[in-house]
BANURO-427381 format. One record per residue: residue number from 0; x, z, y of N, C-alpha, C in turn. Coordinates in Angstrom, 2 decimals. Layout:
<pts>
pos:n_u:n_w:n_v:ca_u:ca_w:ca_v:c_u:c_w:c_v
NUM:X:Z:Y:X:Z:Y:X:Z:Y
...
</pts>
This chain:
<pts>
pos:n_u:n_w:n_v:ca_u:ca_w:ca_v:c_u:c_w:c_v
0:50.03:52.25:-61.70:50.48:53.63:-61.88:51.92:53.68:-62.37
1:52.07:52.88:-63.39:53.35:52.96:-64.21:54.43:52.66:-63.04
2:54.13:51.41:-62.28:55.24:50.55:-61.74:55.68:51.71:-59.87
3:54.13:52.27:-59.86:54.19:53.17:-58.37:55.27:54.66:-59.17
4:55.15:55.24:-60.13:56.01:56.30:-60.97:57.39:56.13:-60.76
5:57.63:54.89:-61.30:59.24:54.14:-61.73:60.16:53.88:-60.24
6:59.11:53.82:-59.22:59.62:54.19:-57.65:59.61:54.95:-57.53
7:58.68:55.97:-57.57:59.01:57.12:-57.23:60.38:58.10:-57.50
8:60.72:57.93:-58.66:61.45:58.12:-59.80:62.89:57.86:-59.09
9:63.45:56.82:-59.25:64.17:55.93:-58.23:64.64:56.56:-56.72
10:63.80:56.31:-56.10:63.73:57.23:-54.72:64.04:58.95:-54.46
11:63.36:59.12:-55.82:63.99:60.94:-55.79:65.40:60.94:-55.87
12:65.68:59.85:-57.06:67.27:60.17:-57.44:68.45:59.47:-56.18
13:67.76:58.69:-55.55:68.81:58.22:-53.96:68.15:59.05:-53.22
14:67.24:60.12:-53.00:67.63:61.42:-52.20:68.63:62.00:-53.07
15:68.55:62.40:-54.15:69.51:63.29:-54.37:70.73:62.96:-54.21
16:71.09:61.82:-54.47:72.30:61.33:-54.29:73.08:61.16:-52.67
17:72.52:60.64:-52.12:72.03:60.64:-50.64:72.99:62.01:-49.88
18:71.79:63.50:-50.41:72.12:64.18:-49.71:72.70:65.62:-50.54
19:73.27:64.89:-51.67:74.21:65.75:-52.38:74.06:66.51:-53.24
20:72.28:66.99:-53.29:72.19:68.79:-54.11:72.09:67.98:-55.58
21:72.37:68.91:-56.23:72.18:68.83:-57.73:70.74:68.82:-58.03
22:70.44:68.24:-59.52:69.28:68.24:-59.74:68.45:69.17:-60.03
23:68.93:70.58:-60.51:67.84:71.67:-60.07:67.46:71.77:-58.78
24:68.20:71.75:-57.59:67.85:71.89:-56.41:66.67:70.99:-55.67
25:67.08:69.77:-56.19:65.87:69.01:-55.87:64.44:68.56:-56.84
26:64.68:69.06:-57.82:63.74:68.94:-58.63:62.83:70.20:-58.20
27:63.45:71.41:-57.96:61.97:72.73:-57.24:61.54:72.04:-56.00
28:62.01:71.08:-54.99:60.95:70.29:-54.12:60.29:69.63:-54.77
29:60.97:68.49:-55.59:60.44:67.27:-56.08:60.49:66.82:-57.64
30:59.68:67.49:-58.09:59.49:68.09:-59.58:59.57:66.50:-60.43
31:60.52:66.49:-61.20:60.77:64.86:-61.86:58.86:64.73:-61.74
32:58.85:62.87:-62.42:57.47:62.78:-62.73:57.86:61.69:-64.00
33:56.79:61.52:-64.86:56.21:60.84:-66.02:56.76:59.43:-65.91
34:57.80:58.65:-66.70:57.77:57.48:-66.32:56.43:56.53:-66.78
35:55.20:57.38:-68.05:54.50:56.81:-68.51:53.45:56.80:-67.73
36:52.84:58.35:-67.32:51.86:59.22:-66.98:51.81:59.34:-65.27
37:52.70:59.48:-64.80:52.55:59.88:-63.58:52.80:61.23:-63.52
38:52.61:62.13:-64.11:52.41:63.81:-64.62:53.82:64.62:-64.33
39:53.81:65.58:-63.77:55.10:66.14:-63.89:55.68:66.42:-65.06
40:56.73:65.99:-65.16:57.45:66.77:-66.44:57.38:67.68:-66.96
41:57.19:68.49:-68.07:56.74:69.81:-68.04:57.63:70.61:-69.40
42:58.63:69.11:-69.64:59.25:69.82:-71.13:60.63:69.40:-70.89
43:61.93:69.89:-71.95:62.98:69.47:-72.15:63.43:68.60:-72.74
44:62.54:67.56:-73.44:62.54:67.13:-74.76:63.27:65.66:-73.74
45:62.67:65.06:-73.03:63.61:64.08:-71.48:63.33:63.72:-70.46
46:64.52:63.69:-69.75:64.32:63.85:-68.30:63.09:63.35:-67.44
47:62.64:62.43:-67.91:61.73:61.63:-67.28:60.20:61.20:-67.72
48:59.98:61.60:-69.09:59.51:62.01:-70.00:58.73:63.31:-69.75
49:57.15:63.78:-69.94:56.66:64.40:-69.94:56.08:64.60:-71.90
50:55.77:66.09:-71.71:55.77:66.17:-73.35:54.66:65.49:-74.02
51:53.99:65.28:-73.64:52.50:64.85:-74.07:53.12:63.14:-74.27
52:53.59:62.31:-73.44:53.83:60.64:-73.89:55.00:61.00:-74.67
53:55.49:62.19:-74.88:56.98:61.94:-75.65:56.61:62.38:-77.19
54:55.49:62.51:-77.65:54.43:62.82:-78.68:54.37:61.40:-79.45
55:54.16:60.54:-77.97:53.42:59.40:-78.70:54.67:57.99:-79.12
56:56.02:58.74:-78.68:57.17:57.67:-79.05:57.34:57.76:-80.53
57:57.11:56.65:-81.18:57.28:56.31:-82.35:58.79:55.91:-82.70
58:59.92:57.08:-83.16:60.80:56.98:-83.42:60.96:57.07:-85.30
59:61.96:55.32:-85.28:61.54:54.94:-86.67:62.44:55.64:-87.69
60:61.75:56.08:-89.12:62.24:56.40:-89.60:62.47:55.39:-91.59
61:62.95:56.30:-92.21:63.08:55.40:-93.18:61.45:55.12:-94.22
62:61.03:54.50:-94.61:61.49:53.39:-95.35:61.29:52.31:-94.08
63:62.12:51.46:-94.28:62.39:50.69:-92.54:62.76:49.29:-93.25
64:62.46:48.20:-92.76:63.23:46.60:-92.98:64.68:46.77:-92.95
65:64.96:46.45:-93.53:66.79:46.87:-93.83:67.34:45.35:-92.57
66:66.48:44.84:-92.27:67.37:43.57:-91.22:66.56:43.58:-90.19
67:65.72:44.05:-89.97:64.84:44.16:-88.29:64.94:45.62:-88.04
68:64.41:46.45:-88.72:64.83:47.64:-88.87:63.54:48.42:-88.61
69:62.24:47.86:-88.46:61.10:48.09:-88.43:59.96:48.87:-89.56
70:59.26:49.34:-89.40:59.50:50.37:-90.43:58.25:50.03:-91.18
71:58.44:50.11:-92.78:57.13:49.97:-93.47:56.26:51.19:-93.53
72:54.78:51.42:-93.81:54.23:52.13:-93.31:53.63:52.36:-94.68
73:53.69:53.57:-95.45:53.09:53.50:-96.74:54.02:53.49:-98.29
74:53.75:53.40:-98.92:54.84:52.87:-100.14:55.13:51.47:-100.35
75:56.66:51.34:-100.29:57.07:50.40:-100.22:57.51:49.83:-102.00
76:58.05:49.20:-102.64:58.67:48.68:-103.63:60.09:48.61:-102.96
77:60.48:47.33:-101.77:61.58:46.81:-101.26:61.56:47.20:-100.06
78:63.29:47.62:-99.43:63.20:47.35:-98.15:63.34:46.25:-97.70
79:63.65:45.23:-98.16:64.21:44.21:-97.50:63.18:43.32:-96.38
80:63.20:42.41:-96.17:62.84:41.63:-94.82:61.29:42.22:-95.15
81:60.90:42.11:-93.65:59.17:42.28:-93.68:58.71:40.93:-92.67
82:57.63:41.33:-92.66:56.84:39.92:-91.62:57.16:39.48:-90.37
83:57.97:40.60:-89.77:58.76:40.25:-88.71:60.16:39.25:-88.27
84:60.94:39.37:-90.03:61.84:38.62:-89.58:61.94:37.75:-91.12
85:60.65:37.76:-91.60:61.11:36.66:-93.01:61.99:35.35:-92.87
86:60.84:35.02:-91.61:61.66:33.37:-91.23:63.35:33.40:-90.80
87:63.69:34.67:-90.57:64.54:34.81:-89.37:66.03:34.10:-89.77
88:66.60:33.96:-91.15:67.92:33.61:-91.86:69.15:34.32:-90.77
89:68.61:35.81:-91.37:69.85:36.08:-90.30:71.42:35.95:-90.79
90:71.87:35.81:-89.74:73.74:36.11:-90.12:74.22:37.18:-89.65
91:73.33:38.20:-89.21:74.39:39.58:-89.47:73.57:40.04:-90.79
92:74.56:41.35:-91.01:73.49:41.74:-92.60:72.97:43.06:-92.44
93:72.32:44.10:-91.30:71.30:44.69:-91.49:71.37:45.17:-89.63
94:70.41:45.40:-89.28:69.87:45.67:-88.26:68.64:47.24:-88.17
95:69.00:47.95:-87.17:68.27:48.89:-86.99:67.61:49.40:-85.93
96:65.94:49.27:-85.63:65.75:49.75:-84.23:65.53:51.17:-84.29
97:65.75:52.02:-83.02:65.68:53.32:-82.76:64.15:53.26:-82.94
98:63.21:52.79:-82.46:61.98:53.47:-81.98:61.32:52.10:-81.95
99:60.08:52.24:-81.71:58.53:51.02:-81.39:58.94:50.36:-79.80
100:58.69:49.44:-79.72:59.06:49.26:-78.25:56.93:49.44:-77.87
101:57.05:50.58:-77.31:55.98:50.61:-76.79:55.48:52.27:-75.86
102:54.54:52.19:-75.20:54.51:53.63:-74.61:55.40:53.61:-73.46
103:56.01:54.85:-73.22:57.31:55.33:-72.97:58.87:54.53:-73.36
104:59.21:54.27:-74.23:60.29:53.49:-74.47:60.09:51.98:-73.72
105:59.18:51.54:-73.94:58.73:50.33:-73.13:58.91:50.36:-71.43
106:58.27:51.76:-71.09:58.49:51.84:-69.80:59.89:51.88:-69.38
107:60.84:53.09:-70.08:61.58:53.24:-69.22:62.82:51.96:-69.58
108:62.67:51.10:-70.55:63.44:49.71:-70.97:63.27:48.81:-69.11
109:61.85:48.63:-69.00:61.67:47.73:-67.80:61.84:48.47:-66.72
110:61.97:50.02:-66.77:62.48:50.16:-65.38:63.93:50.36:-65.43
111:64.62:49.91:-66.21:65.68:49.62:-66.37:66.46:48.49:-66.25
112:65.47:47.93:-66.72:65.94:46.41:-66.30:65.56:45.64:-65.40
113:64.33:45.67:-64.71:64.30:45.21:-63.75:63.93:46.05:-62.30
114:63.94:47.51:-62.78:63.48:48.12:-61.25:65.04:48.81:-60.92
115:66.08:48.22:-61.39:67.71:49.05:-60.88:67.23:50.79:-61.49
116:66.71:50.75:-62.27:66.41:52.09:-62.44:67.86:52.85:-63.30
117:68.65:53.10:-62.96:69.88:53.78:-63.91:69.81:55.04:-64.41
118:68.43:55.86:-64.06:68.12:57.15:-64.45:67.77:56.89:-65.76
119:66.98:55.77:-66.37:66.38:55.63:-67.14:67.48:55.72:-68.59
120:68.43:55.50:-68.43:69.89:55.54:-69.18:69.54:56.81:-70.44
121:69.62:57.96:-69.20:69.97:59.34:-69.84:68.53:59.57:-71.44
122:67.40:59.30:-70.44:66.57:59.08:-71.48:66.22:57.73:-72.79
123:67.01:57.04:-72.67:66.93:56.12:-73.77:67.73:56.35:-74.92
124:69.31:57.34:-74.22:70.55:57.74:-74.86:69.80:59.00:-75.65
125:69.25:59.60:-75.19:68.54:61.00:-75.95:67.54:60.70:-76.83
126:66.39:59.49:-76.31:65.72:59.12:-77.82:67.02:59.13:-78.92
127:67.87:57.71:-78.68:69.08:57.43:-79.75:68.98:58.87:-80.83
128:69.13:60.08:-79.97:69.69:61.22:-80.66:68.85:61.49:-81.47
129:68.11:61.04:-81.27:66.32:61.82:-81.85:66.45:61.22:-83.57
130:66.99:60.00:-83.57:67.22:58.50:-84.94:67.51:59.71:-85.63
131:67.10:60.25:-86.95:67.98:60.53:-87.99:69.13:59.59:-88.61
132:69.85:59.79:-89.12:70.91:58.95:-89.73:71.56:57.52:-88.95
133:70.99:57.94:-87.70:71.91:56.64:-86.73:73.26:57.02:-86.34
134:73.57:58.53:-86.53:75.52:58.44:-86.67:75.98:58.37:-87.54
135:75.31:57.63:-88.75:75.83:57.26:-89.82:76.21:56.04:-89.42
136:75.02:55.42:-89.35:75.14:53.60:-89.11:75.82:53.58:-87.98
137:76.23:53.93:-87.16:77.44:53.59:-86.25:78.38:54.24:-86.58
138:79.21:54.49:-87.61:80.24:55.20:-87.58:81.10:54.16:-88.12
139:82.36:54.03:-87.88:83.77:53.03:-87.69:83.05:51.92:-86.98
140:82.19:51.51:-86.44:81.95:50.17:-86.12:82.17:50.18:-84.10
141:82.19:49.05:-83.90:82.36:48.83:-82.64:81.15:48.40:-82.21
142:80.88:48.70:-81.03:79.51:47.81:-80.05:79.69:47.01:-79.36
143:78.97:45.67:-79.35:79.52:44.44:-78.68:77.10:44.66:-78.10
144:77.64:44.75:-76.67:76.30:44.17:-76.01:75.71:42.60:-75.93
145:74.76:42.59:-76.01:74.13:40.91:-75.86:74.93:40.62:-74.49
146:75.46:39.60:-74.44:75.68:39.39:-72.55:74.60:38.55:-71.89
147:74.79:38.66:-70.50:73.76:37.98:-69.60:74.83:36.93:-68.93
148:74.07:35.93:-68.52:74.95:34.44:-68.18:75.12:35.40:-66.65
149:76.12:34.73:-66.06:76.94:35.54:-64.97:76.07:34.90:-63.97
150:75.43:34.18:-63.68:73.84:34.01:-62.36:72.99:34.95:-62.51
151:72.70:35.47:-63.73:71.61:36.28:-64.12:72.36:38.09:-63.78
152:73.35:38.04:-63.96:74.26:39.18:-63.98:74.83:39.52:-61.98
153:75.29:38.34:-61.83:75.01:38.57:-59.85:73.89:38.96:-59.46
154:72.94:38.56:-59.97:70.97:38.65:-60.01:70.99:40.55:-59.68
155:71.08:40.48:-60.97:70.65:42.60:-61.53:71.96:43.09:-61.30
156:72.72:42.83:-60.91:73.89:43.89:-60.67:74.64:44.18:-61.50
157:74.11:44.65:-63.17:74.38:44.82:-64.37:73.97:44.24:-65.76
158:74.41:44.20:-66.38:73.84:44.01:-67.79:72.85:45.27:-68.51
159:71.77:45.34:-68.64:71.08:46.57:-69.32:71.95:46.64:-70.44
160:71.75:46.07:-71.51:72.80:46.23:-72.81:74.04:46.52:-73.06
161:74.91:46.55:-71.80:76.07:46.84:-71.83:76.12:48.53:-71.27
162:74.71:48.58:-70.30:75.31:50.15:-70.10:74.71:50.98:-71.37
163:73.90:50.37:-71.57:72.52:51.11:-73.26:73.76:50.97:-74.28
164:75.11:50.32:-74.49:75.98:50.44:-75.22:76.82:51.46:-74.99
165:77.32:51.58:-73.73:78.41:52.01:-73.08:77.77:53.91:-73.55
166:75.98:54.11:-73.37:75.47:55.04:-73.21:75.87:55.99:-74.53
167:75.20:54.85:-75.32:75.39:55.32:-76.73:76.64:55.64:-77.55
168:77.70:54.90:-76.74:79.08:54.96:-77.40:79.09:56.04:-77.31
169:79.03:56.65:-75.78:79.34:57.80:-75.60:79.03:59.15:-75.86
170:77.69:58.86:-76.43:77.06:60.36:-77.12:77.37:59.84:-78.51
171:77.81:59.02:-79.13:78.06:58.95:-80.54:79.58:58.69:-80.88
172:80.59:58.52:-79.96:81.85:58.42:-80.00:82.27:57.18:-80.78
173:81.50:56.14:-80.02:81.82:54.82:-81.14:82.24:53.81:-79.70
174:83.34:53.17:-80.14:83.96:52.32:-79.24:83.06:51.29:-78.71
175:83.13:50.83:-77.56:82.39:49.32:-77.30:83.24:48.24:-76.48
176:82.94:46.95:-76.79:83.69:45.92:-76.67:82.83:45.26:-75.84
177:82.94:45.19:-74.26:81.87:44.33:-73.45:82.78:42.91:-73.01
178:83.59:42.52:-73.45:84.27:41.55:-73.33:84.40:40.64:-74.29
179:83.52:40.75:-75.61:84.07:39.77:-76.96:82.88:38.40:-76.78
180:81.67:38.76:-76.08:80.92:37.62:-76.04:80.87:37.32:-74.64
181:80.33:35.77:-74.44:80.13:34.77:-73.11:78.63:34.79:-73.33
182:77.92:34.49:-72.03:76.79:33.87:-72.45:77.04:32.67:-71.70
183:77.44:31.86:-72.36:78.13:30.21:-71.41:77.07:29.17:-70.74
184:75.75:29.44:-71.12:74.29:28.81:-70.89:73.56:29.50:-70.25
185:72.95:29.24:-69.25:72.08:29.94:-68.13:70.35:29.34:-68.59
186:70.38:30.13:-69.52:68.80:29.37:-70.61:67.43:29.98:-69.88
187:66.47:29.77:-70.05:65.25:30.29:-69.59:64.98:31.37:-69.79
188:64.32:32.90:-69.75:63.70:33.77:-69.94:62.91:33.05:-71.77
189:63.32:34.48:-72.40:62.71:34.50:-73.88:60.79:34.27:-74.18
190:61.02:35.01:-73.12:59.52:35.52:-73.23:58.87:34.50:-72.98
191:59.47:33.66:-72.74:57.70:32.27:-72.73:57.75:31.21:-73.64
192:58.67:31.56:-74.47:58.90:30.62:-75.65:58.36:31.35:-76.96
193:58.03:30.50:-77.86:57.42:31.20:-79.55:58.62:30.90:-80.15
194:58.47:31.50:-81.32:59.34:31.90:-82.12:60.47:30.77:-82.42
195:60.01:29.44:-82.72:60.62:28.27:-83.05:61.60:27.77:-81.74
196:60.87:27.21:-80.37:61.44:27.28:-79.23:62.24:28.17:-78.95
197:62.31:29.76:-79.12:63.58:30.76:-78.81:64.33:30.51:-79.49
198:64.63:29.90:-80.89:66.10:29.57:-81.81:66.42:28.25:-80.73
199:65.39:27.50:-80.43:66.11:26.04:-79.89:66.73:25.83:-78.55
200:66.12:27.34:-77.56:66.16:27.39:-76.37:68.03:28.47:-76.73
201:68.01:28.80:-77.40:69.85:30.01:-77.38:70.63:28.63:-78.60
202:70.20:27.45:-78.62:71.14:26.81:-78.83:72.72:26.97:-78.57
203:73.67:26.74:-78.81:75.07:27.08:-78.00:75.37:27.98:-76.67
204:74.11:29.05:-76.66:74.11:29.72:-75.51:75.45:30.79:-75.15
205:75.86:31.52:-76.63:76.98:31.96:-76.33:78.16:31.75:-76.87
206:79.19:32.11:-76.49:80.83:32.07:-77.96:81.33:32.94:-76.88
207:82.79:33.14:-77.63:83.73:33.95:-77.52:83.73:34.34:-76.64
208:84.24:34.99:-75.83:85.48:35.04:-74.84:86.73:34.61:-74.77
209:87.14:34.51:-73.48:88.70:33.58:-73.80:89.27:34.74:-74.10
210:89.20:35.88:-73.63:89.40:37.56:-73.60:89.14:38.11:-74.79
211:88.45:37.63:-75.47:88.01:38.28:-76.50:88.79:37.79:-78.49
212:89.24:39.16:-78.87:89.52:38.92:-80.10:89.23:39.52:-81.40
213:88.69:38.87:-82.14:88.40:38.93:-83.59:89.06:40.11:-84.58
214:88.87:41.12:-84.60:89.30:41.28:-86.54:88.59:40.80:-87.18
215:88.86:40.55:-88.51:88.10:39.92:-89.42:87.49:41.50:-90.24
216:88.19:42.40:-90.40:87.77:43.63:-91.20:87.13:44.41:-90.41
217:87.24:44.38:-89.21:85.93:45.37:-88.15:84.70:45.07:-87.91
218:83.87:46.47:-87.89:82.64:46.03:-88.14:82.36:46.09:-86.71
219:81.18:45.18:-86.48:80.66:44.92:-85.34:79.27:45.30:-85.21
220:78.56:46.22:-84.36:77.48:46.37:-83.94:76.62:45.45:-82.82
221:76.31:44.62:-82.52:75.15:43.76:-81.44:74.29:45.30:-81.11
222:74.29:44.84:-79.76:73.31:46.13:-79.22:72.29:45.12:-78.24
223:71.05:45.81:-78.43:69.83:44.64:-77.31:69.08:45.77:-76.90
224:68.57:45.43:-76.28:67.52:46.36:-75.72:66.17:46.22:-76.41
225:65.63:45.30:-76.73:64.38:44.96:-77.95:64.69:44.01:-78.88
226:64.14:44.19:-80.10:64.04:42.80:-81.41:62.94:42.65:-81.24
227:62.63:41.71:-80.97:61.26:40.74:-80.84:61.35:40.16:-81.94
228:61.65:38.37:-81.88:61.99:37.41:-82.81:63.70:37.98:-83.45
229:64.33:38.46:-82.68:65.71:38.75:-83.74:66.50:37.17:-83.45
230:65.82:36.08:-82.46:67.00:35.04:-82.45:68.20:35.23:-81.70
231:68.25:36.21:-80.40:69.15:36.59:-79.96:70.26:37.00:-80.39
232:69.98:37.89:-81.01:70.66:38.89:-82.32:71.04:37.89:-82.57
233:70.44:37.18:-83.35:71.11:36.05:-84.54:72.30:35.16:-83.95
234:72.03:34.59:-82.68:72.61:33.91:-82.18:73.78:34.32:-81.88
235:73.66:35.86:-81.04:75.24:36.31:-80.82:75.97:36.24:-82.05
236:75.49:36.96:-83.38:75.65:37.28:-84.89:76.21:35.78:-85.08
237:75.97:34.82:-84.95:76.43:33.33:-85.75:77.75:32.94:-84.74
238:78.12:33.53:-83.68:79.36:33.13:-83.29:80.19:34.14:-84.03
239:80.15:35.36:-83.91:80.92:36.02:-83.86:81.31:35.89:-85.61
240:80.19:35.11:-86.51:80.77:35.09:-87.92:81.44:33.81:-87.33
241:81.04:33.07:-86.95:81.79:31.25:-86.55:83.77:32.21:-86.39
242:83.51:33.19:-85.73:85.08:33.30:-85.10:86.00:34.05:-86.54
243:85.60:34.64:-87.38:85.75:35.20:-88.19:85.03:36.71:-88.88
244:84.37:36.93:-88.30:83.81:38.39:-88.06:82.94:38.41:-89.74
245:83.53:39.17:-90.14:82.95:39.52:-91.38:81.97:40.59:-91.54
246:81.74:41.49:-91.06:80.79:42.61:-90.83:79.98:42.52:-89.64
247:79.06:42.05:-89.52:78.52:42.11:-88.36:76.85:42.98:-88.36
248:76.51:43.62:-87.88:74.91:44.40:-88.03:74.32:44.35:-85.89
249:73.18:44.97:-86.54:72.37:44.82:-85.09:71.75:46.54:-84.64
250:71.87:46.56:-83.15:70.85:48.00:-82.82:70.16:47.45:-81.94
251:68.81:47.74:-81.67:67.92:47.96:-80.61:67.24:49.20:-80.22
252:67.33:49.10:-78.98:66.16:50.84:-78.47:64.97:50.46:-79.37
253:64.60:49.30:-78.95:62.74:49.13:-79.18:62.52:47.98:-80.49
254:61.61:48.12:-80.97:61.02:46.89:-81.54:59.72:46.43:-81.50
255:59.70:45.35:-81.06:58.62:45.14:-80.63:57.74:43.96:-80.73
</pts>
């Protein structure tokens, strides 16, 4: 259902594009649909998004892990690390996810990333909006996206993280820097490694750019599309302190 939707989805928007009309015009033929549900859309709340799964997006709020950014549930004592990233020794110093990677956010992440889905953009940028106090935490800082090794990047056409940066800059007016990291290692897919193997598998996976330069007093944002384990994060995070980078923090859509 999910994966037959996310075509559908897709296909409406290269008619529209295709044959020119704007999206009211083609939406009274071809009424958006559910990227979760299948269901027509039936609210404003996002584009692709019907109101009933947009109920069930768990957008995080505070009291939250001050370095995964995951949220404690109940009364807390501390924010600091929770079970997600105790082991993690990170080197940036706080990290924040928008939302649960699950539901809806989940969906429209993978039809983003792997179904060429670029509609999915508008609605990931509008959760963002939803974050209380996330134009706080991006304010003076720059966004540097995870990069993808350039085989993997001929592959998908794009980097998801660089446009989910580019997205967010732009409804939050915060600069982004898609040129400061390499991914110089063409490493395996995350997902089939545990926790220990993903630090060993992003070994020396990225550094600099030859293009790319350092302040030492600017703060730097890492943007991903999910914190899972947080080694990614970490990994970009340990060059960019290796180069001088003194402020460094993390965003994700999802956590998961």
């Amino acid at each position: 259902m999910v994966t037959h939707t996310h075509n559908t989805v897709t296909r409406m928007n290269l008619i529209r594009k295709a044959l020119g009309f704007g999206a009211g015009v083609l939406d009274v033929a071809f009424p958006p649909s559910c990227v979760s549900c299948g269901d027509m859309v039936d609210g404003t709340a996002l584009p692709h998004v019907c109101d009933r799964c947009f109920a069930k997006i768990h957008i995080v709020e505070d009291p939250r892990c001050l370095t995964c950014g995951y949220p404690f549930f109940g009364a807390v004592e501390s924010h600091g690390d929770c079970q997600h990233c105790s082991r993690l020794r990170p080197r940036f110093s706080r990290g924040w996810s928008i939302s649960l990677f699950r539901g809806s956010v989940r969906d429209l992440v993978y039809a983003l990333k792997y179904e060429n889905a670029l509609w999915a953009l508008d609605d990931l940028a509008k959760i963002a909006e939803y974050a209380e106090g996330l134009v706080d935490y991006l304010e003076d800082a720059i966004l540097v996206p995870v990069p993808l090794h350039a085989r993997k990047l001929r592959e998908r056409g794009y980097n998801q993280s660089e446009l989910v940066a580019r997205e967010i800059g732009k409804r939050f007016n915060c600069a982004t820097s898609t040129c400061l990291l390499d991914r110089t290692v063409d490493t395996p897919s995350q997902t089939q490694f545990n926790r220990k193997d993903r630090y060993r598998n992003l070994r020396n996976a990225f550094s600099i750019s030859p293009k790319g330069t350092i302040e030492p007093l600017q703060r730097y944002i890492l943007v991903d599309d999910v914190f899972t384990t947080g080694s990614t994060l970490n990994a970009c995070a340990s060059v960019l302190r290796k180069a001088g980078a003194k402020r460094v923090d993390v965003l994700t859509i999802g956590h998961g």
